[in-house]
C-alpha positions as CSV (number, residue, x, y, z in Angstrom):
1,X,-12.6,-7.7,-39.8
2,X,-15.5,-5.2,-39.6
3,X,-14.4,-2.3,-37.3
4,X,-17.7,-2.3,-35.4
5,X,-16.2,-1.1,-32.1
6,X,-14.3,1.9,-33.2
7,X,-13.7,3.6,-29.8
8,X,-12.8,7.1,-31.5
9,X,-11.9,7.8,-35.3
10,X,-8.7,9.1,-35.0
11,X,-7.9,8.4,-31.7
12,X,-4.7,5.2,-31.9
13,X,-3.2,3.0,-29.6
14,X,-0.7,5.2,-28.6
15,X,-3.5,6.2,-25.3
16,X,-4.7,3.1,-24.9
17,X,-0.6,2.6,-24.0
18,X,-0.8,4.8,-21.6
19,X,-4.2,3.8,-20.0
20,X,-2.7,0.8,-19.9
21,X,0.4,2.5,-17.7
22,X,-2.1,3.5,-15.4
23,X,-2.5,0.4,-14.5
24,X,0.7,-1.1,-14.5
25,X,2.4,1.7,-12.4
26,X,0.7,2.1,-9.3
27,X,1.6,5.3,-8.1
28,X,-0.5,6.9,-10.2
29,X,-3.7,6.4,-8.1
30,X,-2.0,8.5,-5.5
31,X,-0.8,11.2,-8.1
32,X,-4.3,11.5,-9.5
33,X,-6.3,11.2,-6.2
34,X,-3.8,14.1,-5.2
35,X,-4.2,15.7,-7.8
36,X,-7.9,16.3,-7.3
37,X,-8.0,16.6,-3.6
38,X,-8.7,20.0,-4.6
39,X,-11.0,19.9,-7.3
40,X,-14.8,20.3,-7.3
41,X,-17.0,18.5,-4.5
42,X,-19.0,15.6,-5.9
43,X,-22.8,15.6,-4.5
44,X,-22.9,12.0,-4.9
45,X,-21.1,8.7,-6.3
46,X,-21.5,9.0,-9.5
47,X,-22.5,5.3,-11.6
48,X,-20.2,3.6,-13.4
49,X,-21.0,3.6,-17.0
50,X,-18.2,1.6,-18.9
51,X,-19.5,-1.4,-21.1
52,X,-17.8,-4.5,-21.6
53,X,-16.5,-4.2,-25.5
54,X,-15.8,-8.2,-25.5
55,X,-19.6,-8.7,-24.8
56,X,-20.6,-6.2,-27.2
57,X,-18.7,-7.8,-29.9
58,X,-19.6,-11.4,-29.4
59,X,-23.4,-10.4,-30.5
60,X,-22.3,-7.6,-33.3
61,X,-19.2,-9.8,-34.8
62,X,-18.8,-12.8,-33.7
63,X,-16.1,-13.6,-36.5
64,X,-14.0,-10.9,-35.3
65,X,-14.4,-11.8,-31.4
66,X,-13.5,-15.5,-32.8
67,X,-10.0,-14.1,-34.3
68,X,-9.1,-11.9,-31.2
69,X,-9.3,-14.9,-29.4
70,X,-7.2,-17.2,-31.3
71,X,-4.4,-14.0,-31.2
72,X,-4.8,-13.9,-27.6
73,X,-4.1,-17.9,-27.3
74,X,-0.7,-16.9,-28.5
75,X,0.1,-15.0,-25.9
76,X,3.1,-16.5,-23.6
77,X,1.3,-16.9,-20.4
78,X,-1.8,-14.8,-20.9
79,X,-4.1,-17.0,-18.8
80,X,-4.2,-16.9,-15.1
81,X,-3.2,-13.6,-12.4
82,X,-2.1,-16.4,-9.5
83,X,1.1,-18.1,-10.1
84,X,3.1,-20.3,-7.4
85,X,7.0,-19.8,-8.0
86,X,9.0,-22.5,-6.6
87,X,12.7,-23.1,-6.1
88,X,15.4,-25.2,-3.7
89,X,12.0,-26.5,-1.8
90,X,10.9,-22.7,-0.9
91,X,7.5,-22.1,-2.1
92,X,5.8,-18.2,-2.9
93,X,3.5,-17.1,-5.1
94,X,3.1,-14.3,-7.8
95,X,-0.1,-12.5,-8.0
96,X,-1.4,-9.5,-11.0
97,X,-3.4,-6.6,-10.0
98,X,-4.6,-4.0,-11.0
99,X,-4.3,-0.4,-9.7
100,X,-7.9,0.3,-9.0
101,X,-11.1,0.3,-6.5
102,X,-13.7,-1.7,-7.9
103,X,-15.6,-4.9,-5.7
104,X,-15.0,-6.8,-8.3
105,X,-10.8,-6.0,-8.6
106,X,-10.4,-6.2,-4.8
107,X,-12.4,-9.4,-4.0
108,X,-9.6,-12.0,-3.9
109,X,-10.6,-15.6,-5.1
110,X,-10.5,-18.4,-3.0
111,X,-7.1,-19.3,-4.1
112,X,-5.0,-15.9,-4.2
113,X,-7.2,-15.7,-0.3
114,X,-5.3,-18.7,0.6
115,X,-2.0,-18.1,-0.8
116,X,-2.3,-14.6,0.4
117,X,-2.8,-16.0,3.9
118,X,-0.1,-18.9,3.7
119,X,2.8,-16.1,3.0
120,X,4.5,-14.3,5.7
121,X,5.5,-11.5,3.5
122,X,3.7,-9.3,0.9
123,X,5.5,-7.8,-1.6
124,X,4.0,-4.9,-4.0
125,X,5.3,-2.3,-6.9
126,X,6.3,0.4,-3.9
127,X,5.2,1.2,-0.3
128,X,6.2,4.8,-0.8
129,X,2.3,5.2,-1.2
130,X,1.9,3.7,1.9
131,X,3.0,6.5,3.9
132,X,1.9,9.8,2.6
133,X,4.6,12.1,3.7
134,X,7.3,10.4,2.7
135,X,5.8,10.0,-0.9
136,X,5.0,14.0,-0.8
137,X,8.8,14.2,0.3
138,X,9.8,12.1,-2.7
139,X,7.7,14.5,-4.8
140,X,9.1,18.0,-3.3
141,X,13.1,16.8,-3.6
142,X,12.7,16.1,-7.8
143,X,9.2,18.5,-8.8
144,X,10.7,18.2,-12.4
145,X,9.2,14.5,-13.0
146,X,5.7,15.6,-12.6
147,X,5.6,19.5,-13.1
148,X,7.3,21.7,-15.7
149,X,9.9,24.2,-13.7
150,X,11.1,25.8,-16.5
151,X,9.0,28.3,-19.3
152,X,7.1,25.1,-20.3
153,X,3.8,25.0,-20.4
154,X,1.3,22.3,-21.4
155,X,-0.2,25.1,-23.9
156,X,3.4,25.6,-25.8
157,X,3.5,21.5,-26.8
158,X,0.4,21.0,-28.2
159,X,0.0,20.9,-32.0
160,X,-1.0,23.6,-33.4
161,X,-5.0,23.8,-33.9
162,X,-5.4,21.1,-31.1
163,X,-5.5,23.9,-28.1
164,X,-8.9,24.7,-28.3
165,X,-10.1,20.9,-28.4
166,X,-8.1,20.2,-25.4
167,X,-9.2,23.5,-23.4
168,X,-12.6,22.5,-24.1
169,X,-12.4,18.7,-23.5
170,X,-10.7,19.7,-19.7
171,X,-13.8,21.7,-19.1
172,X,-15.9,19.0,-19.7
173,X,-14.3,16.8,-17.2
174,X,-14.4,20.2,-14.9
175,X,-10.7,20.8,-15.0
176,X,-9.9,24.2,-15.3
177,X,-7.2,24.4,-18.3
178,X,-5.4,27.3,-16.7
179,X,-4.5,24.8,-13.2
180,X,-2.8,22.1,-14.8
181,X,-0.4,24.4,-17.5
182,X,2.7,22.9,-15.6
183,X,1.6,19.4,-15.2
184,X,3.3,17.0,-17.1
185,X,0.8,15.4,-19.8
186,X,1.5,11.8,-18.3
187,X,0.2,12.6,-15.4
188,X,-3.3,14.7,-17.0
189,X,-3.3,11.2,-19.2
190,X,-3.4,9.2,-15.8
191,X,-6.3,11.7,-14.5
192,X,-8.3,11.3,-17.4
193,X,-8.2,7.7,-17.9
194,X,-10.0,7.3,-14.5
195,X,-13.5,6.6,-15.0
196,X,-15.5,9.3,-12.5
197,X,-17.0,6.3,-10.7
198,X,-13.5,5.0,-9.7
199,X,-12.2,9.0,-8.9
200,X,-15.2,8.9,-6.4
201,X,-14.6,5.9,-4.9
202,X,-10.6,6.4,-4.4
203,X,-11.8,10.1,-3.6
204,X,-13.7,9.0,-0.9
205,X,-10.9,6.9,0.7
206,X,-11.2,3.5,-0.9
207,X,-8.2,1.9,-1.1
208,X,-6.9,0.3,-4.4
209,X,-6.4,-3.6,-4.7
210,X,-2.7,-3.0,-3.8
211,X,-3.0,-0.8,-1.0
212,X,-5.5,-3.3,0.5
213,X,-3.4,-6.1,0.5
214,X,-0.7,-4.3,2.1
215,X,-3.2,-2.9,4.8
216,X,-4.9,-6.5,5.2
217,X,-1.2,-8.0,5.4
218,X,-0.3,-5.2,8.6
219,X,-3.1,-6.0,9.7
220,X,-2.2,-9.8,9.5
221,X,1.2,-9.3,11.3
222,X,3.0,-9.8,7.8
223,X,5.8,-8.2,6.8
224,X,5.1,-5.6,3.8
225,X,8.0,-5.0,1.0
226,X,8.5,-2.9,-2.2
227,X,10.6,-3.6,-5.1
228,X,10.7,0.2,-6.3
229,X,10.7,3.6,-5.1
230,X,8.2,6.3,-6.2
231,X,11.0,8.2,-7.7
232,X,12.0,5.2,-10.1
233,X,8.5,5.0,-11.2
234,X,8.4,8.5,-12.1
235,X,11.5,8.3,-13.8
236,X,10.3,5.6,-15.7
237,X,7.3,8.0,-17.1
238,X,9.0,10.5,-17.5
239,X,11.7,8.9,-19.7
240,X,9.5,8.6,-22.4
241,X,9.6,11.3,-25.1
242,X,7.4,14.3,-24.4
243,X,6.4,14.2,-27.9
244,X,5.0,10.4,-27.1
245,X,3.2,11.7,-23.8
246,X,1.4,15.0,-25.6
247,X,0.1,12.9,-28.6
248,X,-0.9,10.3,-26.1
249,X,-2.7,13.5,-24.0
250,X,-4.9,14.7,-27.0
251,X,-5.5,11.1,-27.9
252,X,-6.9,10.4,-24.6
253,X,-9.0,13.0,-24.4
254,X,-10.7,12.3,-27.9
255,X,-11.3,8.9,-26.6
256,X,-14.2,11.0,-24.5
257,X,-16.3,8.8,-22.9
258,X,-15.4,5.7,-24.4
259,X,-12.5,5.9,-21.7
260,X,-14.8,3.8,-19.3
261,X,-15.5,1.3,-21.8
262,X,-11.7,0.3,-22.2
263,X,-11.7,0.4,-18.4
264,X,-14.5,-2.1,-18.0
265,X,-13.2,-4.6,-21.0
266,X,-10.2,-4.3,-18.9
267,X,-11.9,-5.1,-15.8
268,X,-13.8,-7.7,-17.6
269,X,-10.8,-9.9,-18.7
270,X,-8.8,-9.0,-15.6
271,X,-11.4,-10.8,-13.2
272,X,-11.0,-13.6,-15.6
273,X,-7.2,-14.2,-15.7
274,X,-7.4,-12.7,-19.2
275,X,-4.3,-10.5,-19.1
276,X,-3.2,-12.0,-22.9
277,X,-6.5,-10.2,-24.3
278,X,-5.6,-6.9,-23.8
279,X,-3.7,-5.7,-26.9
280,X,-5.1,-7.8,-29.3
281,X,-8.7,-6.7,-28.7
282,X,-7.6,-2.6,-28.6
283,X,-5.6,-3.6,-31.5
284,X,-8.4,-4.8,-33.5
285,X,-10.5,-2.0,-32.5
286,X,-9.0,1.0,-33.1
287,X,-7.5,2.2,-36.4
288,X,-3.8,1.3,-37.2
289,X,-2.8,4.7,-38.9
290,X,-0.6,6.9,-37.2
291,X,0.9,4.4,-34.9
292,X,4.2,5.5,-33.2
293,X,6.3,2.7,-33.4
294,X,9.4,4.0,-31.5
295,X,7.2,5.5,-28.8
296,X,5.6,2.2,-28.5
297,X,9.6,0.4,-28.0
298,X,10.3,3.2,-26.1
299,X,7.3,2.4,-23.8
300,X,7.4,-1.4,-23.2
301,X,11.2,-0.7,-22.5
302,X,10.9,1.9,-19.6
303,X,8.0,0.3,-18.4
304,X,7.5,-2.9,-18.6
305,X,11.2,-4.6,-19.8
306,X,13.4,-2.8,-17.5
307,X,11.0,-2.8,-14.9
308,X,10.2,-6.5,-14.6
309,X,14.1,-7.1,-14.7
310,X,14.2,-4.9,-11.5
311,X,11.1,-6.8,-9.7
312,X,12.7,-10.1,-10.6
313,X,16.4,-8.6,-9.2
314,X,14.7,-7.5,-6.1
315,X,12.2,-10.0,-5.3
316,X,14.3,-13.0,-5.3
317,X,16.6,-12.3,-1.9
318,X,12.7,-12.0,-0.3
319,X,11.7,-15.6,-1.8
320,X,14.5,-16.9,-0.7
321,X,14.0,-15.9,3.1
322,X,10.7,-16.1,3.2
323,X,6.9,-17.4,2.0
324,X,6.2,-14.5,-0.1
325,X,2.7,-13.1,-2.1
326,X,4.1,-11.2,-4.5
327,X,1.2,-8.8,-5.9
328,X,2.1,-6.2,-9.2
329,X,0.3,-4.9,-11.8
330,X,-1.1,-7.8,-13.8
331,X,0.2,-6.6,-17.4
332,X,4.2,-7.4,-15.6
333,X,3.0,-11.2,-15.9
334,X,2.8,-12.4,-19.5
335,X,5.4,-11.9,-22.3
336,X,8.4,-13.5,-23.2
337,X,9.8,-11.0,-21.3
338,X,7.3,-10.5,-18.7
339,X,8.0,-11.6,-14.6
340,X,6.9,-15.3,-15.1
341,X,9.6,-16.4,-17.5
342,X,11.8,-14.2,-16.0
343,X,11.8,-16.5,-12.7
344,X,11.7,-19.1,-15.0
345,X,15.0,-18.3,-17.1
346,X,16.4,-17.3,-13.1
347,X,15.6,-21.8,-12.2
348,X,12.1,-21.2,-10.9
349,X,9.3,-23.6,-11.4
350,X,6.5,-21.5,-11.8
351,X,2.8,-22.7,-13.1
352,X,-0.3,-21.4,-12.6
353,X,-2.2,-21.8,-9.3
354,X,-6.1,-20.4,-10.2
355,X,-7.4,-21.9,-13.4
């Protein structure tokens, strides 16, 4: 297939993994926002400038589009974010998300509305976010999961020769280099992989698609539930191998600008229940060489296998006590291993409730 949508020519799926954990871990909206609460003042919301990839293809290679497609199709339960899960005559319903501001992310369809409103509890990835000093508490008792507290510095685990590229792509996004030595790179990933559009937005106070459901559920008189804490999040990051996050750091940033066009295809086929798109378009479009294999395992283990194991664990005491909206990053849905045939495999009937 002609490569005609190259996003970067030697950047590898290995950052589009972990743009993909920005949106599947949704603490990182608050770590990011955090971490720019002091950066420079914005005179204005800047545009959004991302492009959809999936419409640019279907006039430049058609062919190609054609054969993403039929990949996609074989994707276990890669069509649809709302999903009613039903056992011993108690109904609830299992929604995807994603971790971000846009209209067109937080406008609920009629459907996920009206299950949303049915439920008397609302269940999302953690409410540590929801209260900001406990989450800053969680932060100051383990500072080793985001920062380096040893000699460490960002500078001593880059490859040799890619310094100067990555001091000078920081600049460009108007981070100076010399604040963010003893951040972890997961985290300067997360803060790159934000489109300036959506920083501004979240800057400003917006709330993510989470965050809102929880408010509009408080607001509601429902009961709000997590099924992690914002310390098993981080230690999910940060049990990947720093080797794995650093390449995935310098990959990121020589993605450049093309950043916001993997954020809009990803906004594109999220708005239409196209969660089983995702890999095998970026796997088509960007080169294959110099893929990390083990990091990759290493990465759909911490977080996405172990993970949805935990939601599943946690989550069912709540359906069973209650009519519950379940709402979590969207990538936790498909899969053989992802959270709808893990109810499944647990005696749930679970089918798809918005196509």
């Amino acid at each position: 297939m002609k490569r005609l949508l190259t996003i970067a020519d030697r950047a590898t799926l290995l950052s589009l993994k972990l743009l993909c954990a920005a949106n599947i871990l949704f603490l990182i909206s608050f770590l990011v926002i955090m971490a720019l609460a002091t950066g420079r003042a914005r005179a204005e919301m800047p545009a959004c400038t991302g492009h959809d990839m999936m419409a640019e293809m279907q006039k430049s290679d058609p062919a190609g589009l054609a054969a993403i497609r039929v990949e996609a199709d074989k994707t276990l339960n890669g069509k649809g974010l709302l999903w009613k899960v039903e056992k011993d005559g108690r109904t609830s319903y299992l929604f995807g998300t994603m971790h971000l501001t846009d209209p067109r992310v937080t406008s609920l369809t009629p459907a996920a509305r009206k299950a949303f409103d049915a439920s008397d509890t609302v269940v999302i990835e953690t409410t540590d976010v929801l209260d900001k000093a406990r989450m800053m508490a969680a932060l100051m008792a383990k500072p080793e999961l985001t920062m380096f507290t040893d000699a460490t510095t960002l500078t001593s685990l880059l490859p040799q020769g890619e310094v100067e590229s990555v001091n000078k792509a920081l600049d460009a996004r108007g981070i100076p280099p010399a604040s963010v030595t003893k951040m972890k790179p997961w985290i300067l990933s997360a803060m790159l992989a934000l489109p300036a559009c959506e920083v501004a937005r979240q800057s400003a106070g917006a709330p993510v698609l989470d965050v809102k459901l929880a408010d509009d559920a408080k607001a509601a008189g429902k009961s709000v539930e997590g099924l992690e804490t914002a310390v098993s999040q981080l230690e999910a990051m940060a049990s990947l191998p720093m080797d794995f996050h650093v390449r995935g750091l310098v990959d990121t940033l020589k993605l450049g600008n093309r950043i916001d066009d993997v954020i809009e295809t990803m906004i594109a086929l999220y708005v239409k229940g196209d969660t089983g798109t995702f890999w095998p378009l970026f796997k088509a479009a960007l080169p294959s060489e110099g893929q990390d294999e083990a990091g990759y395992a290493a990465f759909e283990e911490a977080m996405i296998k172990t993970r949805n194991k935990t939601m599943v664990e946690r989550a069912e005491p709540i359906f069973q006590r209650s009519k519950a909206f379940m709402a979590v990053g969207a990538l936790h849905l498909p899969g053989p291993e992802g959270l709808i045939e893990l109810f499944r495999k647990d005696g749930y009937t679970v089918t798809v409730a918005d196509l």
